[in-house]
C-alpha positions in Angstrom: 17.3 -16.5 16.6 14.7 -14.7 18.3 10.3 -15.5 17.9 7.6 -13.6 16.9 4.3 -14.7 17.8 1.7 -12.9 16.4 -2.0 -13.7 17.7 -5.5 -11.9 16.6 -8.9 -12.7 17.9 -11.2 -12.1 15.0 -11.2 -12.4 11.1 -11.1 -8.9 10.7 -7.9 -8.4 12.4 -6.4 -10.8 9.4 -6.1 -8.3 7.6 -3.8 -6.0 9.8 -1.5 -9.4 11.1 -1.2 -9.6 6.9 -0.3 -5.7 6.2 2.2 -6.3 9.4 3.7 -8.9 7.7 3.7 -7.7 4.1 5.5 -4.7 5.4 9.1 -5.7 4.0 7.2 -6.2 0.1 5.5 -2.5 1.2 9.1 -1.2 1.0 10.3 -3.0 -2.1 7.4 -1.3 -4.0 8.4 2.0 -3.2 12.2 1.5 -3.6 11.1 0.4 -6.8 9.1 3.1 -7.6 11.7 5.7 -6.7 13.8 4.1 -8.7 11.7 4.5 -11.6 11.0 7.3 -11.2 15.3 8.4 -10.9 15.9 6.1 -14.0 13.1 8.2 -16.1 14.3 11.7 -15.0 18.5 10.6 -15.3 18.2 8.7 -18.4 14.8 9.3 -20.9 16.0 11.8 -22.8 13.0 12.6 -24.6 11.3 13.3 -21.2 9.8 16.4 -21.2 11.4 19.1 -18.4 8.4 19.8 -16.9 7.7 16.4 -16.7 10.9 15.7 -15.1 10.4 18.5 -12.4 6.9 17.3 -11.5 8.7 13.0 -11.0 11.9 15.0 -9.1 8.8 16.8 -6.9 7.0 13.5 -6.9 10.1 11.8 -5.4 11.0 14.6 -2.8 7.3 14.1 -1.8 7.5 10.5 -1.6 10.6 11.1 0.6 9.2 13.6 3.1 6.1 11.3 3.3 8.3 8.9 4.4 10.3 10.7 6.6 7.4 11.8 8.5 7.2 8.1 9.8 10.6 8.0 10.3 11.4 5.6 7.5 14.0 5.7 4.9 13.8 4.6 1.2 17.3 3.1 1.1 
């Protein structure tokens, strides 16, 4: 198994060593917002149609977001 050493000079770089390694809980969240948001628009069926267009646009923007770093949500 392979190291990672990660090193930063200052107490202000803490902050980007713990984004860097919070990255993996970064994802969860928005797998787990997508989700939401796919279990609201497949399954509420008192959710209103425009309201399910505008979390169906919400997720399609979410996903080109994404894409735009070259990630993927699943």
């Amino acid at each position: 198994m392979g190291k990672i050493i990660i090193k930063f000079d200052s107490v202000e770089e803490a902050q980007d060593v713990r984004d860097a390694l919070d990255g993996y809980k970064w994802k969860i969240a928005v797998q787990d917002i997508d989700q939401m948001l796919r279990n609201r628009i497949k399954y509420d069926d008192q959710l209103p149609e425009d309201v399910s267009r505008a979390f169906e646009t919400l997720r399609d923007n979410i996903r080109e977001i994404l894409s735009g770093y070259q990630l993927v949500i699943e």
